[in-house]
C-alpha positions as CSV (number, residue, x, y, z in Angstrom):
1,X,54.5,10.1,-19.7
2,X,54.6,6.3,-19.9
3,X,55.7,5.7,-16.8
4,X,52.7,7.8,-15.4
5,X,50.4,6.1,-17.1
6,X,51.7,2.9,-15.7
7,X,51.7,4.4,-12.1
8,X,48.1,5.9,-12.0
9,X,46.9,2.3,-13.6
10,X,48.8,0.3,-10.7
11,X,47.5,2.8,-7.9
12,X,43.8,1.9,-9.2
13,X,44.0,-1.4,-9.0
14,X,46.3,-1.0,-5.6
15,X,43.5,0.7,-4.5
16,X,40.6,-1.1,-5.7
17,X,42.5,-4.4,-3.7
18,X,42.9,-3.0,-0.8
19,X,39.5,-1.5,-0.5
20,X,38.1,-4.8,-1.2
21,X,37.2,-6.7,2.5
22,X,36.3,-10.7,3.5
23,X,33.2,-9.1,5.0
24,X,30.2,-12.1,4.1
25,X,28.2,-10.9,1.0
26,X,24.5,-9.9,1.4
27,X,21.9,-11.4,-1.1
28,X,19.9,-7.9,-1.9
29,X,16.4,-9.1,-2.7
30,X,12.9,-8.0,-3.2
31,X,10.4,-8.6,-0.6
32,X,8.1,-11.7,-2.7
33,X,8.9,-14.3,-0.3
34,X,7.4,-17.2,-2.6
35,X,7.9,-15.7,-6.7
36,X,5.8,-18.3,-8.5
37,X,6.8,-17.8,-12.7
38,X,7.2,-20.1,-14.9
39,X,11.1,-21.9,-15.4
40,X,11.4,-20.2,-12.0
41,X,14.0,-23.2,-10.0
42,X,15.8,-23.8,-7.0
43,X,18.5,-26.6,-6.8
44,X,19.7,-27.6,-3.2
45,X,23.1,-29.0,-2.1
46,X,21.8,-32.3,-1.3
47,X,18.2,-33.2,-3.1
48,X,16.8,-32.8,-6.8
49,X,16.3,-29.4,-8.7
50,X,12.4,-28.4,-8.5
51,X,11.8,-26.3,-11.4
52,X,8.4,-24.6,-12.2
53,X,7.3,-26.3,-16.1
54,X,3.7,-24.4,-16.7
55,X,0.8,-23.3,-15.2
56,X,-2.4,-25.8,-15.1
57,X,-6.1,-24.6,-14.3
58,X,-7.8,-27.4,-11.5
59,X,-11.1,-26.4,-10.3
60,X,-11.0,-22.9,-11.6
61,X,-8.1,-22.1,-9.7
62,X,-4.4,-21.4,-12.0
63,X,-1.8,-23.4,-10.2
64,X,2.0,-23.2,-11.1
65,X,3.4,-26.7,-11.5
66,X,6.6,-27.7,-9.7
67,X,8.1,-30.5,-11.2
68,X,11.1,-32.3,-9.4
69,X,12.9,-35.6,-10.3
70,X,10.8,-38.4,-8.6
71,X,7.5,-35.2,-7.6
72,X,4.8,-33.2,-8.9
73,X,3.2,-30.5,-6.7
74,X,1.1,-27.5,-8.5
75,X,0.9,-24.4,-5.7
76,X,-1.3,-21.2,-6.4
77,X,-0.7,-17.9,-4.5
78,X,-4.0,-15.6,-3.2
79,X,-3.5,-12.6,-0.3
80,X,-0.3,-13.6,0.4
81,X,-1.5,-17.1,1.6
82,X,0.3,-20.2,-0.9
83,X,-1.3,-23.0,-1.4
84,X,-0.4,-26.7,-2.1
85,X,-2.2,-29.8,-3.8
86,X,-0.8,-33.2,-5.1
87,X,-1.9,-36.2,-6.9
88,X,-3.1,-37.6,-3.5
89,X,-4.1,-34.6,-1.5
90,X,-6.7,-32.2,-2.3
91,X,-5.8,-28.3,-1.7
92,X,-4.3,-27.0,1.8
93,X,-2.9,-23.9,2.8
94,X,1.0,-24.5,3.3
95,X,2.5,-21.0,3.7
96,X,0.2,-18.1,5.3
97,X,3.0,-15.4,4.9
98,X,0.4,-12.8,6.9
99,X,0.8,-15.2,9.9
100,X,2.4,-14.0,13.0
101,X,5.0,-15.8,14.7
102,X,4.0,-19.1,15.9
103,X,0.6,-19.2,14.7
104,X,-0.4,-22.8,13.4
105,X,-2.7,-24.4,11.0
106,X,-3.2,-27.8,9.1
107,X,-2.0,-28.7,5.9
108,X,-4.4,-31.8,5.4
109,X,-2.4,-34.2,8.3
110,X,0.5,-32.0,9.0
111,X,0.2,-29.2,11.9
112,X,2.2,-26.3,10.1
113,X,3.5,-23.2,12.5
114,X,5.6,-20.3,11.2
115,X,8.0,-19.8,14.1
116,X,10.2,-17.0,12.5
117,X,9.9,-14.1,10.2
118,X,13.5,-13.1,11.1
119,X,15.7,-15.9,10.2
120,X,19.0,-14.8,8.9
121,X,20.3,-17.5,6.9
122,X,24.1,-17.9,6.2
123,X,24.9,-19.8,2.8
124,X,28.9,-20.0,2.0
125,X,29.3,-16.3,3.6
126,X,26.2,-15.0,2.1
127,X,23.5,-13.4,4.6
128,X,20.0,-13.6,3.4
129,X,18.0,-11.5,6.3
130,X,14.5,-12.0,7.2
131,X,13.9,-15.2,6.6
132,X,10.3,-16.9,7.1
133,X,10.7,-20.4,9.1
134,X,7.5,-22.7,8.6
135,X,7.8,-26.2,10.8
136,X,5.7,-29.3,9.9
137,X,4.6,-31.6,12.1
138,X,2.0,-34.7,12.3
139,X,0.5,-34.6,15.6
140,X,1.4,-37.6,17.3
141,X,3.9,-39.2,15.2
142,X,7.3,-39.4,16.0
143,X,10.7,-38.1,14.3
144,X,8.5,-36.6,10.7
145,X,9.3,-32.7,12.1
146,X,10.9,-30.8,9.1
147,X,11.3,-26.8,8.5
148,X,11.1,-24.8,5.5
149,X,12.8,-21.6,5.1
150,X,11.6,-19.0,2.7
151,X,13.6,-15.9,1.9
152,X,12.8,-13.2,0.3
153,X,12.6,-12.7,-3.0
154,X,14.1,-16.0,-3.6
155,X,11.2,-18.6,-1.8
156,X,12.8,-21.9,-1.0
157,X,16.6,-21.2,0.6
158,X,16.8,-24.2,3.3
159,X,15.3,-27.3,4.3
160,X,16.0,-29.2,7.4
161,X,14.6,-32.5,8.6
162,X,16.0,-34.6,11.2
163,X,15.2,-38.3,10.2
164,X,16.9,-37.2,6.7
165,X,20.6,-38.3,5.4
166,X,21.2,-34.5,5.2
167,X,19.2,-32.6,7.8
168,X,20.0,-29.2,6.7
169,X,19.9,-28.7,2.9
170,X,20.8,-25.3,2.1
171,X,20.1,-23.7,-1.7
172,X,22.8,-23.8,-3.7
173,X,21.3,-22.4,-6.9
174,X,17.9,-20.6,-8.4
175,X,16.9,-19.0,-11.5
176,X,14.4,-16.5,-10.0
177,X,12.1,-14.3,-12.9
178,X,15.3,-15.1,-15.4
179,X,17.5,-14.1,-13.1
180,X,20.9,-16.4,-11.8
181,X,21.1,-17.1,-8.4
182,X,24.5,-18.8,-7.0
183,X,25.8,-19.5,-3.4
184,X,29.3,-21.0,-4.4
């Protein structure tokens, strides 16, 4: 009887091995493509953790405050368009998720086009599907072009820039409405 019991314990983990596959996990998320709540964070391979520390009301309007190590931005959500203000910018619209493909529009000197709602980004074998790509530029300038991927249910996944010591910088953390999100 032992010696059964033994057997039918080795065949389910035999089993459970051998059904396991190398096939690159999927990231199963909801479809909020920028969650703004507060202790929300995202921490990239090669730049500072941004973590959201309160809300603040400025003009009326409540605005979720990202604090990073060396930045402060405060960014409000309304019908589905985020928007972004500093200490030395006033309000502009930085991510118009109702936007179709390549439609453009300024964020105060920067010419801002969302060129793809169907990114698939691949972090350390995970697939994160339907990705929005947003690509800044300053009209006339030269090398300041950077991108900003947004997935969903997650917001900030990867940042590229080309005039940057790292020009891609994928997420490699996030704590996303208390819950752990890791790309190891």
């Amino acid at each position: 009887m032992k010696a059964l019991s033994i057997f039918l314990v080795l065949s389910t983990i035999l089993g459970m091995a051998i059904s396991c596959t190398k096939e690159p996990a999927s990231v199963n998320s909801g479809c909020d493509y920028f969650p703004l709540q507060v202790q929300n964070s995202w921490e990239f391979e090669n730049s500072p953790k941004t973590t959201i520390i309160a809300t603040k009301v400025i003009d009326q309007k409540t605005y979720y405050v990202f604090a990073g190590s060396t930045d402060t931005s405060y960014y409000r959500k309304q019908n589905n368009k985020v928007y972004i203000r500093s200490a030395y910018e006033p309000e502009a619209l930085i991510f118009d998720l109702n936007a179709a493909e390549r439609q453009s529009w300024h964020q105060n000197s920067w010419k801002v086009t969302l060129t793809s709602k169907h990114d698939t980004i691949v972090i350390n074998h995970a697939k994160i599907p339907n990705c929005y790509c947003f690509f800044f530029d300053i009209p006339g300038a030269v090398d300041d072009e950077y991108a900003i991927w947004l997935a969903p249910g997650i917001g900030f996944i990867r940042k590229s820039c080309g005039f940057c010591p790292y020009p891609i910088d994928n997420l490699r953390s996030a704590l996303i409405n208390h819950v752990g999100i890791t790309f190891p």
